[in-house]
PDB file of N, H, CA, C and O in Angstrom:
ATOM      1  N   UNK A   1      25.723  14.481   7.109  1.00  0.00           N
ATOM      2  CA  UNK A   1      26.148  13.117   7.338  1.00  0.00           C
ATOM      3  C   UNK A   1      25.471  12.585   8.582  1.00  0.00           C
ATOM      4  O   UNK A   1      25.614  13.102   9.690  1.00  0.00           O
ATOM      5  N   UNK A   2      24.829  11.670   8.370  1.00  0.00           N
ATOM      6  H   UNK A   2      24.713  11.249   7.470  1.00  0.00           H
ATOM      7  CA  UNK A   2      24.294  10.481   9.745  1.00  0.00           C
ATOM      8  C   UNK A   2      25.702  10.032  10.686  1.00  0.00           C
ATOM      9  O   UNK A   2      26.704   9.538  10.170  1.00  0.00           O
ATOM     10  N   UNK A   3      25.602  10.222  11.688  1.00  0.00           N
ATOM     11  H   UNK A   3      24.788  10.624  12.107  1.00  0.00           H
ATOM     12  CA  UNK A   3      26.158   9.335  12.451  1.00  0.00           C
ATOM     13  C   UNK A   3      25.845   9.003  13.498  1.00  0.00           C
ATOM     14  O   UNK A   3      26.573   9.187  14.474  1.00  0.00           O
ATOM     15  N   UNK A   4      24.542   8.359  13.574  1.00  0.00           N
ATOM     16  H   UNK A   4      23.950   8.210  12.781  1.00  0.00           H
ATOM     17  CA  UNK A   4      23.962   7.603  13.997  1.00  0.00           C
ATOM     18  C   UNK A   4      23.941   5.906  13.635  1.00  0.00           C
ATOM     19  O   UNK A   4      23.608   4.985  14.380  1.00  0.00           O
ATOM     20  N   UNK A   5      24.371   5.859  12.358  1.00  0.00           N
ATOM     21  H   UNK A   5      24.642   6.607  11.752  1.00  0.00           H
ATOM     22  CA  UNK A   5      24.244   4.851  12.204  1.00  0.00           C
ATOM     23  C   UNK A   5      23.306   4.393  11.378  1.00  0.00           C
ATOM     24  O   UNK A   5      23.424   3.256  10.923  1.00  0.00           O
ATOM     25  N   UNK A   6      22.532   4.961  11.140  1.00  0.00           N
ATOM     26  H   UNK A   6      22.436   5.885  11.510  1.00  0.00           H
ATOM     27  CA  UNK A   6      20.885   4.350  11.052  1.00  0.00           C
ATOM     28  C   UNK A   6      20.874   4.934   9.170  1.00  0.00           C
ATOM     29  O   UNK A   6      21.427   5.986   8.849  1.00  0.00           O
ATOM     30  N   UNK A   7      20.229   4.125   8.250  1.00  0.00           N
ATOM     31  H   UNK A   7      19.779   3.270   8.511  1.00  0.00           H
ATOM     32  CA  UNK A   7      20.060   4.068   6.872  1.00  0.00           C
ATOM     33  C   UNK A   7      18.789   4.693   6.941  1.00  0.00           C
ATOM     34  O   UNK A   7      17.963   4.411   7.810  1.00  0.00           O
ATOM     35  N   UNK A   8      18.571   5.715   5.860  1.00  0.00           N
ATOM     36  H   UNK A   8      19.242   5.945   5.155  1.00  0.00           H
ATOM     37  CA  UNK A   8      17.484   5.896   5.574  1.00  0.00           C
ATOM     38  C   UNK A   8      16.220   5.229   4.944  1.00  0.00           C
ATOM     39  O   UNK A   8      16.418   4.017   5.036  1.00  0.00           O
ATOM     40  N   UNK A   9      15.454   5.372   4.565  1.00  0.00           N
ATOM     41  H   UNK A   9      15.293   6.356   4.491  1.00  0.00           H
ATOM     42  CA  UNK A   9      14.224   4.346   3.678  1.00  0.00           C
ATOM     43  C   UNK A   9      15.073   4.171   2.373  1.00  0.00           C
ATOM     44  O   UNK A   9      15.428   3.043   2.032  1.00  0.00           O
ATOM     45  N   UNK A  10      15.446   5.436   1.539  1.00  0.00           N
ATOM     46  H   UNK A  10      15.157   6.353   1.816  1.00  0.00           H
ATOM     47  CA  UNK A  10      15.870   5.054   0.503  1.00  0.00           C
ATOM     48  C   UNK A  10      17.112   4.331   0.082  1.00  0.00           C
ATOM     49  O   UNK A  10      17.331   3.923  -1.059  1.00  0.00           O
ATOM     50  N   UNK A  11      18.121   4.183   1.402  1.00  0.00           N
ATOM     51  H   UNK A  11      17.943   4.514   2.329  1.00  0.00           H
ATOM     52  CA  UNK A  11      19.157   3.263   1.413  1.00  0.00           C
ATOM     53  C   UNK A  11      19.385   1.801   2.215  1.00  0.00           C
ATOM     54  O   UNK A  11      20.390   1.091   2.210  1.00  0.00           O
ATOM     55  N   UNK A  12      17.780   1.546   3.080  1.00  0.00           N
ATOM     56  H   UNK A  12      16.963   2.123   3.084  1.00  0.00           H
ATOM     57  CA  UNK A  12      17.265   0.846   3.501  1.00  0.00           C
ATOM     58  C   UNK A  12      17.204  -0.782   2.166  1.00  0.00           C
ATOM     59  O   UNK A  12      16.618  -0.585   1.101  1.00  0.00           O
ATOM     60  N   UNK A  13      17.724  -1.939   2.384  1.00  0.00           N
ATOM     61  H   UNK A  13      18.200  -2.098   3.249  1.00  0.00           H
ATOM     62  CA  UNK A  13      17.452  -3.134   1.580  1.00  0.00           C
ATOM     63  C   UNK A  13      16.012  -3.286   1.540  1.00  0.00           C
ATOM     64  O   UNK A  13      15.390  -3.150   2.593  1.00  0.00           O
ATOM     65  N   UNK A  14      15.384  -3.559   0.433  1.00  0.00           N
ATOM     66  H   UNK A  14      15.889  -3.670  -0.423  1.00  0.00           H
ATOM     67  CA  UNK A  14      14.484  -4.038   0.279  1.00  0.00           C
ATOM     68  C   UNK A  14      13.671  -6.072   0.624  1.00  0.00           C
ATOM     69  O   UNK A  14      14.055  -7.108   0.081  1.00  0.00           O
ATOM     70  N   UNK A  15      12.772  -5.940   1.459  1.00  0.00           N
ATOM     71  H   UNK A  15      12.460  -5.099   1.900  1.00  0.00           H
ATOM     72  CA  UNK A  15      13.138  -7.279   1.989  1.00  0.00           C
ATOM     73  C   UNK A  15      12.045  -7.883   0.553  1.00  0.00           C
ATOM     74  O   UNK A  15      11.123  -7.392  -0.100  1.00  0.00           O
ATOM     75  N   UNK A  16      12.935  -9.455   0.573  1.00  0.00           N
ATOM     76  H   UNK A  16      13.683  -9.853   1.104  1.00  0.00           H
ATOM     77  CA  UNK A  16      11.994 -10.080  -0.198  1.00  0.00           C
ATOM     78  C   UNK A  16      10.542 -10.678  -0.508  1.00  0.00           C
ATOM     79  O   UNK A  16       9.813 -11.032   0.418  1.00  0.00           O
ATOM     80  N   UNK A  17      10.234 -10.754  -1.564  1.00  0.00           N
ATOM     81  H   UNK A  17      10.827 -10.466  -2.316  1.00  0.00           H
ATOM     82  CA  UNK A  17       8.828 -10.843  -1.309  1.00  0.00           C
ATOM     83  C   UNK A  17       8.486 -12.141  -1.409  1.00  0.00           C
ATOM     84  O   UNK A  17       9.157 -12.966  -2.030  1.00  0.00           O
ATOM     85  N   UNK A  18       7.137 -12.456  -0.640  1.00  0.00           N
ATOM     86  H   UNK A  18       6.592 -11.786  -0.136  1.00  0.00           H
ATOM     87  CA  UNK A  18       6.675 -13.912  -0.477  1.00  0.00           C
ATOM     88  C   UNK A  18       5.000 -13.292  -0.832  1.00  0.00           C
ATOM     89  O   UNK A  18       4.564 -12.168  -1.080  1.00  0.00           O
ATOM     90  N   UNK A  19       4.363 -14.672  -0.707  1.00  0.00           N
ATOM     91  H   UNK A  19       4.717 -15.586  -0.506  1.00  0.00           H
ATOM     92  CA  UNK A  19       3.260 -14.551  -1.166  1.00  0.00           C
ATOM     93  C   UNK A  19       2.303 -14.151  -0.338  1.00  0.00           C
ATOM     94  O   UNK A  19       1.294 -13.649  -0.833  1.00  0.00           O
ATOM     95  N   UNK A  20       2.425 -14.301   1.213  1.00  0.00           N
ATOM     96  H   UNK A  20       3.245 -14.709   1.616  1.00  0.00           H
ATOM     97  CA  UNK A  20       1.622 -13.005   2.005  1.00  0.00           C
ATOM     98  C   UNK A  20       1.745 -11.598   2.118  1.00  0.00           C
ATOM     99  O   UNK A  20       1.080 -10.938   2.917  1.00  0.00           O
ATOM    100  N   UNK A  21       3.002 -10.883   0.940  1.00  0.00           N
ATOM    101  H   UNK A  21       3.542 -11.419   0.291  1.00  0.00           H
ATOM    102  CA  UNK A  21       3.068 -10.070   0.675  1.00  0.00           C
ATOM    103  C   UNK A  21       2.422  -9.229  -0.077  1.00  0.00           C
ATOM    104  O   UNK A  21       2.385  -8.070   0.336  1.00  0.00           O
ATOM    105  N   UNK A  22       1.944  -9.449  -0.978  1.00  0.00           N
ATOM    106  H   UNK A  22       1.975 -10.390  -1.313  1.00  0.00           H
ATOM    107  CA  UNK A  22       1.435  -8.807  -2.216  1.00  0.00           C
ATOM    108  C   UNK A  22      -0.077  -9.838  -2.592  1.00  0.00           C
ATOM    109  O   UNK A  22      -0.311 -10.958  -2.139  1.00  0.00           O
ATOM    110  N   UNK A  23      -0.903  -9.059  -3.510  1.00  0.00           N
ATOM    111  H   UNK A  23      -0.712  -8.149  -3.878  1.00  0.00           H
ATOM    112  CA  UNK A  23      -1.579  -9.869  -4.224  1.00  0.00           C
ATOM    113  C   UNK A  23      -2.314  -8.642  -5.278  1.00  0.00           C
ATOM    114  O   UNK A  23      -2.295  -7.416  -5.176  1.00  0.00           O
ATOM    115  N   UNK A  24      -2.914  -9.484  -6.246  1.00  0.00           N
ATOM    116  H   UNK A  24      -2.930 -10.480  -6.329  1.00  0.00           H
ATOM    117  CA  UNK A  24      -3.130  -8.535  -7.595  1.00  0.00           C
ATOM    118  C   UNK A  24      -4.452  -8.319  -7.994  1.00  0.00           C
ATOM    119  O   UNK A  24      -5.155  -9.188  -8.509  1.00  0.00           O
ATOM    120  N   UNK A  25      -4.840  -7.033  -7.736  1.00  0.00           N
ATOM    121  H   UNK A  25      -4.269  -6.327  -7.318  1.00  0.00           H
ATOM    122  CA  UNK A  25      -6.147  -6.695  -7.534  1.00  0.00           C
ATOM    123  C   UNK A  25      -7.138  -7.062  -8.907  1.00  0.00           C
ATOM    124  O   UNK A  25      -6.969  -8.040  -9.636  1.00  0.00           O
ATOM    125  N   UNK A  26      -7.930  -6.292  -9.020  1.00  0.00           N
ATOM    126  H   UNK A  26      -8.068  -5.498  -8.428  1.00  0.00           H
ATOM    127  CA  UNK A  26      -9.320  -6.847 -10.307  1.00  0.00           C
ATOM    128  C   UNK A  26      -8.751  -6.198 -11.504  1.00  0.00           C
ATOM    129  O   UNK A  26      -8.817  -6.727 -12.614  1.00  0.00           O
ATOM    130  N   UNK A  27      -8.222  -5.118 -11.300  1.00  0.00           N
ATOM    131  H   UNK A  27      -8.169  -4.688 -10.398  1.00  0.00           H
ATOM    132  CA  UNK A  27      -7.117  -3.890 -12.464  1.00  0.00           C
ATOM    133  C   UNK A  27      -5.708  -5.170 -12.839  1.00  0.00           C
ATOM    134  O   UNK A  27      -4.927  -4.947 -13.764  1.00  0.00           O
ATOM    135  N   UNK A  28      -5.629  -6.033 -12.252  1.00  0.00           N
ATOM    136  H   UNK A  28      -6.264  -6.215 -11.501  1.00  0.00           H
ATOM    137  CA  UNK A  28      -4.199  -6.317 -12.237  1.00  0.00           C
ATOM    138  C   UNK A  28      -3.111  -5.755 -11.800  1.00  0.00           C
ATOM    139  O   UNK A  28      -2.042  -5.945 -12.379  1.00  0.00           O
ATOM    140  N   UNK A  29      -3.211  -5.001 -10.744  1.00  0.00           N
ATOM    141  H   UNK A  29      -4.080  -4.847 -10.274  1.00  0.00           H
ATOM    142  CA  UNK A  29      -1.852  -3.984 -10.377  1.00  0.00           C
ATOM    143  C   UNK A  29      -1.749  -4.640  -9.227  1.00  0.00           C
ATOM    144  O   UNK A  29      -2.708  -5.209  -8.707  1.00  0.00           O
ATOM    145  N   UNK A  30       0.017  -4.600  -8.490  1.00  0.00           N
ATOM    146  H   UNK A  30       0.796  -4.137  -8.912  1.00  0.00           H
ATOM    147  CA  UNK A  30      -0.052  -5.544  -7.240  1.00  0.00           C
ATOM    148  C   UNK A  30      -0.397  -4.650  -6.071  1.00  0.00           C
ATOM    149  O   UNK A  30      -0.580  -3.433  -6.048  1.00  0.00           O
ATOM    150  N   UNK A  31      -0.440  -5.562  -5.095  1.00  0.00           N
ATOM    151  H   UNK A  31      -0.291  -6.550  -5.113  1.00  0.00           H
ATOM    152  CA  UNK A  31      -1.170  -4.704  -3.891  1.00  0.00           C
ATOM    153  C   UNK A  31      -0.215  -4.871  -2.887  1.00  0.00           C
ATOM    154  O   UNK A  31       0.536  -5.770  -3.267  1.00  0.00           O
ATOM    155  N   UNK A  32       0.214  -4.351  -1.531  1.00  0.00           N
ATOM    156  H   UNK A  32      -0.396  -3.621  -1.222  1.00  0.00           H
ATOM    157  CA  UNK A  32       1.456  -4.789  -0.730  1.00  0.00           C
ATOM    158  C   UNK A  32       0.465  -5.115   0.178  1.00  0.00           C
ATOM    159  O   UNK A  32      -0.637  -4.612  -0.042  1.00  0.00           O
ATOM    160  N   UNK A  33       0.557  -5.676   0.933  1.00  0.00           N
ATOM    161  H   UNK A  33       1.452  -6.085   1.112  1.00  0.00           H
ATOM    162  CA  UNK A  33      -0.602  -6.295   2.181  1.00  0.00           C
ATOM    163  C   UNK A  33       0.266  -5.256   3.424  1.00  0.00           C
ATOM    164  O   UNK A  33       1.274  -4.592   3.181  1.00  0.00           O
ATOM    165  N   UNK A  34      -0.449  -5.347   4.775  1.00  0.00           N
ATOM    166  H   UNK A  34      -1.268  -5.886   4.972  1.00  0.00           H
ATOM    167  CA  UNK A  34       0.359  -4.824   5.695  1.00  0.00           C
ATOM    168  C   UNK A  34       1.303  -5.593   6.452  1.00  0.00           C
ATOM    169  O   UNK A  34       1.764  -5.101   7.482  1.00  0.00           O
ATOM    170  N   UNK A  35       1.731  -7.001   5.988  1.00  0.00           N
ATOM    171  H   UNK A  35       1.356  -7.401   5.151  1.00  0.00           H
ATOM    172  CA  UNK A  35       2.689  -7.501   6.627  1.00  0.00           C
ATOM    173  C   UNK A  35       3.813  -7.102   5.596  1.00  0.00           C
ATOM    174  O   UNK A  35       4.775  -6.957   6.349  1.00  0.00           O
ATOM    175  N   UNK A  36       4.260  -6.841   4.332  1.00  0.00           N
ATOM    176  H   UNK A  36       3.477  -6.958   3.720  1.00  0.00           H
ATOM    177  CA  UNK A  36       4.708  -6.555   3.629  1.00  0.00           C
ATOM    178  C   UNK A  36       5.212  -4.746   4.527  1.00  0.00           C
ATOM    179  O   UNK A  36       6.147  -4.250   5.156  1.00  0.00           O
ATOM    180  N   UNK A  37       4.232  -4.486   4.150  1.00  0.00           N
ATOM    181  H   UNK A  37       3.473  -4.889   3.639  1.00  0.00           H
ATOM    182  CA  UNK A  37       4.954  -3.067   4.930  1.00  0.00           C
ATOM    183  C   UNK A  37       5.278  -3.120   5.987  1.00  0.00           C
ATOM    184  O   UNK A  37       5.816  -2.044   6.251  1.00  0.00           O
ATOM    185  N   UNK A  38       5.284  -3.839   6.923  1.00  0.00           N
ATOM    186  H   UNK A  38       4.848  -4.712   6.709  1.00  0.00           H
ATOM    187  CA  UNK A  38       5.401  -4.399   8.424  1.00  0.00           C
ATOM    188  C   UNK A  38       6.885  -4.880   8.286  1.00  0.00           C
ATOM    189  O   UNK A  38       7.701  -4.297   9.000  1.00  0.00           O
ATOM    190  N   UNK A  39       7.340  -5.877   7.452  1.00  0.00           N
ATOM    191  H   UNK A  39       6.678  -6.351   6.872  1.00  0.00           H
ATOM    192  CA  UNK A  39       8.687  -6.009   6.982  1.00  0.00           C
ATOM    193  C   UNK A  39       9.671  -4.944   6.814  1.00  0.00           C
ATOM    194  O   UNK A  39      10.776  -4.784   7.333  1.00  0.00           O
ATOM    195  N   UNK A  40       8.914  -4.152   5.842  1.00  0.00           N
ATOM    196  H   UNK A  40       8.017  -4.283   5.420  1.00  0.00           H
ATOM    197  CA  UNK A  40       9.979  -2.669   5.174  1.00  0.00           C
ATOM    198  C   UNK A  40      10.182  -1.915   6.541  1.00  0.00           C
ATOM    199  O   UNK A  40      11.235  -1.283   6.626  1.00  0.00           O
ATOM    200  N   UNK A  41       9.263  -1.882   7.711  1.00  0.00           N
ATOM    201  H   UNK A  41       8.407  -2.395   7.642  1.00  0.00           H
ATOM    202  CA  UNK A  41       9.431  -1.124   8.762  1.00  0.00           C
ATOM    203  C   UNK A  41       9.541   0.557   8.866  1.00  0.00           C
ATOM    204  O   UNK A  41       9.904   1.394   9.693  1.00  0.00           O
ATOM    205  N   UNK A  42       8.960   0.510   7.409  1.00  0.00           N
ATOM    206  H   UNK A  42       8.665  -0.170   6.738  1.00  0.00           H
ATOM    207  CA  UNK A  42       8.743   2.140   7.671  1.00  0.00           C
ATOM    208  C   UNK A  42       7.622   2.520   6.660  1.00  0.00           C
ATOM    209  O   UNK A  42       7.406   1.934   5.599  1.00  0.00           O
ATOM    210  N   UNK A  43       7.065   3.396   7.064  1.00  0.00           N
ATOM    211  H   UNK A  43       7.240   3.872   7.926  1.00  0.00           H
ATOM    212  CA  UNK A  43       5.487   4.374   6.014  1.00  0.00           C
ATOM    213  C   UNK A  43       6.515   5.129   5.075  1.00  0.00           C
ATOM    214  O   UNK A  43       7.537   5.731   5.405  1.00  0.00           O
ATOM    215  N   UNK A  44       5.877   4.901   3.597  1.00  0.00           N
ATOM    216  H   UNK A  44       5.047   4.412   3.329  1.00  0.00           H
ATOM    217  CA  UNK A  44       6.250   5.741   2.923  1.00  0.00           C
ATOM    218  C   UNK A  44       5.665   7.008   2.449  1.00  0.00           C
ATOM    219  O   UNK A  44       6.001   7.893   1.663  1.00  0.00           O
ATOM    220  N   UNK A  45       4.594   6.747   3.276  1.00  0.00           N
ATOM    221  H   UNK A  45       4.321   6.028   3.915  1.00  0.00           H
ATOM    222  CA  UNK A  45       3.426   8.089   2.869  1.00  0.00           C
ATOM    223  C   UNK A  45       2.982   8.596   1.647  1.00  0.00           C
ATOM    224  O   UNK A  45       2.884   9.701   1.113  1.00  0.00           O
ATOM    225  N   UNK A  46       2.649   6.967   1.271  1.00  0.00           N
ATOM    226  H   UNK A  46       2.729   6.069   1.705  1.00  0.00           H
ATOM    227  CA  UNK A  46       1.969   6.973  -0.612  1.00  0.00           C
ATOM    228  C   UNK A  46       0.489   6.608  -0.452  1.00  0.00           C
ATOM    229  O   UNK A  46      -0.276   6.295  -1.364  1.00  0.00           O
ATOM    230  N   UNK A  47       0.227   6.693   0.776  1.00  0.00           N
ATOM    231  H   UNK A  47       0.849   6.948   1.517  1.00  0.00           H
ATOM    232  CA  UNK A  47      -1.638   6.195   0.791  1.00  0.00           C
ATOM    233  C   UNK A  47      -1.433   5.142   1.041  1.00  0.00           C
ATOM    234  O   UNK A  47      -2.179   4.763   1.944  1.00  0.00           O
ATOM    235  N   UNK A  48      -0.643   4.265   0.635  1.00  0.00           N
ATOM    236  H   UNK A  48      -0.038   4.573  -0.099  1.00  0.00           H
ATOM    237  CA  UNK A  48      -0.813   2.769   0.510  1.00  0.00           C
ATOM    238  C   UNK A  48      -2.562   2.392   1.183  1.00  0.00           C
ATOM    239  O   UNK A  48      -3.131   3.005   2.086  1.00  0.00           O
ATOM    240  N   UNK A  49      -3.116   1.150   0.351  1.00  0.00           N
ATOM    241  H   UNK A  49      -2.654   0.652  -0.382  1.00  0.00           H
ATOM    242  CA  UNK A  49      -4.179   0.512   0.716  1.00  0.00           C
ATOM    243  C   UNK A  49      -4.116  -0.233   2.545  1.00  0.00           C
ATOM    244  O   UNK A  49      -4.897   0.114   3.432  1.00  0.00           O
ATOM    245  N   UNK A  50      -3.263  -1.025   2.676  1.00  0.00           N
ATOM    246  H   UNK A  50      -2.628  -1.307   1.956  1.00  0.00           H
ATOM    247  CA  UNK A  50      -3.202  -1.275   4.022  1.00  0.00           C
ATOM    248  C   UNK A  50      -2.112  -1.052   4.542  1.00  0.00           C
ATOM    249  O   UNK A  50      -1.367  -1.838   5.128  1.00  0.00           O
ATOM    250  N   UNK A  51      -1.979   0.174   4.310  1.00  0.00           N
ATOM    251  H   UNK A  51      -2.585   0.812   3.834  1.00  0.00           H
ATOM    252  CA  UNK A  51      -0.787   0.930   5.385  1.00  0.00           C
ATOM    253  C   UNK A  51      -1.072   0.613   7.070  1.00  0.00           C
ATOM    254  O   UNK A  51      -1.994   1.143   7.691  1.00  0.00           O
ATOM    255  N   UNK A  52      -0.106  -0.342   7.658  1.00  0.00           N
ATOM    256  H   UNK A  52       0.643  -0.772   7.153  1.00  0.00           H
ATOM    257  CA  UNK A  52      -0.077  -0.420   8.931  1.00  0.00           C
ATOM    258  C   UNK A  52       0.132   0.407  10.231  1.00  0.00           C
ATOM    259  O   UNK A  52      -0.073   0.193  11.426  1.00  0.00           O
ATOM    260  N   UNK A  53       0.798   1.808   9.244  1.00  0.00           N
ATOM    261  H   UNK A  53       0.965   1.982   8.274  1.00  0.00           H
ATOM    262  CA  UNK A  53       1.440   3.010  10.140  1.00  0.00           C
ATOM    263  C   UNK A  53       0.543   3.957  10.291  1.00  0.00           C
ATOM    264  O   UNK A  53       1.065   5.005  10.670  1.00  0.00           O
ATOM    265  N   UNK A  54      -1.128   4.041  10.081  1.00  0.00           N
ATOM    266  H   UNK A  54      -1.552   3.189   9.773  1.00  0.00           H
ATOM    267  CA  UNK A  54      -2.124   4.775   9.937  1.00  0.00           C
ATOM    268  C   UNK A  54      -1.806   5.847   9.284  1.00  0.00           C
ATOM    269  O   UNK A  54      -1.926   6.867   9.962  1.00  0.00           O
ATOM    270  N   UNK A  55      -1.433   6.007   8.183  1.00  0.00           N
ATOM    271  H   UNK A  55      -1.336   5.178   7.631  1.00  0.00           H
ATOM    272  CA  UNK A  55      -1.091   7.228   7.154  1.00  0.00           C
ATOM    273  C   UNK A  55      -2.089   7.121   5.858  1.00  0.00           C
ATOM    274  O   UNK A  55      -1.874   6.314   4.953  1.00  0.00           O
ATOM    275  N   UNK A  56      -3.106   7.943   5.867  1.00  0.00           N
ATOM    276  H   UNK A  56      -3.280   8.598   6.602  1.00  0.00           H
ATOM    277  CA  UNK A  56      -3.906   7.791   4.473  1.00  0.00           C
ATOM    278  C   UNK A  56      -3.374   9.212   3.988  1.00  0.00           C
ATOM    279  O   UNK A  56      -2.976  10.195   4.613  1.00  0.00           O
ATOM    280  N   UNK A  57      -3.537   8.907   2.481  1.00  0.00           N
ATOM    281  H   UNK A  57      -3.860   8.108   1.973  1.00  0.00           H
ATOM    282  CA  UNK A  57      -3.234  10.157   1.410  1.00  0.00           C
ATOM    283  C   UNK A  57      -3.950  11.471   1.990  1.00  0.00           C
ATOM    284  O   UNK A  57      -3.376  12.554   1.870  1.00  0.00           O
ATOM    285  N   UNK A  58      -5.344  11.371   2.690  1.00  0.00           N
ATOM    286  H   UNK A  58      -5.810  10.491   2.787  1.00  0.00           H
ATOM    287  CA  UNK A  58      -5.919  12.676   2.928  1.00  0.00           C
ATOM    288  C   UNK A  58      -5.642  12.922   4.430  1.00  0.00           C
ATOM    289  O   UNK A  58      -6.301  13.641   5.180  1.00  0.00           O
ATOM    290  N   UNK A  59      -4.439  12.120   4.757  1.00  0.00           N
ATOM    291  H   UNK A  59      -3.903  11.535   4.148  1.00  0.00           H
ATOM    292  CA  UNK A  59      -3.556  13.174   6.006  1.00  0.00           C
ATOM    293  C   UNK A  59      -2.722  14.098   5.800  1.00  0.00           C
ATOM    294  O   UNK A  59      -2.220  14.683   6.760  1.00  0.00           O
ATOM    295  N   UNK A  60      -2.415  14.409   4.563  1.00  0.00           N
ATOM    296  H   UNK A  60      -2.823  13.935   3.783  1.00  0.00           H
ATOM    297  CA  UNK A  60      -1.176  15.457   4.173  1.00  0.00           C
ATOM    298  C   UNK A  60      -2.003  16.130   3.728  1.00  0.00           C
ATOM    299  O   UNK A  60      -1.711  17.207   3.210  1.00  0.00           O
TER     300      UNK A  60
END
């Protein structure tokens, strides 16, 4: 049990999305920009394309 207080990522709200969030690459799949992850306030350590938290896939 936390008692700290503090929510994890996965019980963390998801903030809503606007249109400097995302955009949809040449494949059509969406893309999260790094203000988007800048919002969520945490790395999920999926590679993401512009991960703001300097985490690329070939750091693990």
């Amino acid at each position: 049990m936390d008692t700290t207080g503090k929510k994890s990522p996965a019980e963390s709200p998801r903030p809503a999305l606007s249109k400097e969030d995302y955009y949809f690459n040449e494949e059509g799949l969406m893309v999260f920009t790094a203000t988007y992850h800048l919002k969520r306030g945490y790395c999920c350590k999926s590679g993401c394309r512009h991960c703001p938290y300097g985490f690329h896939s070939s750091n693990s």
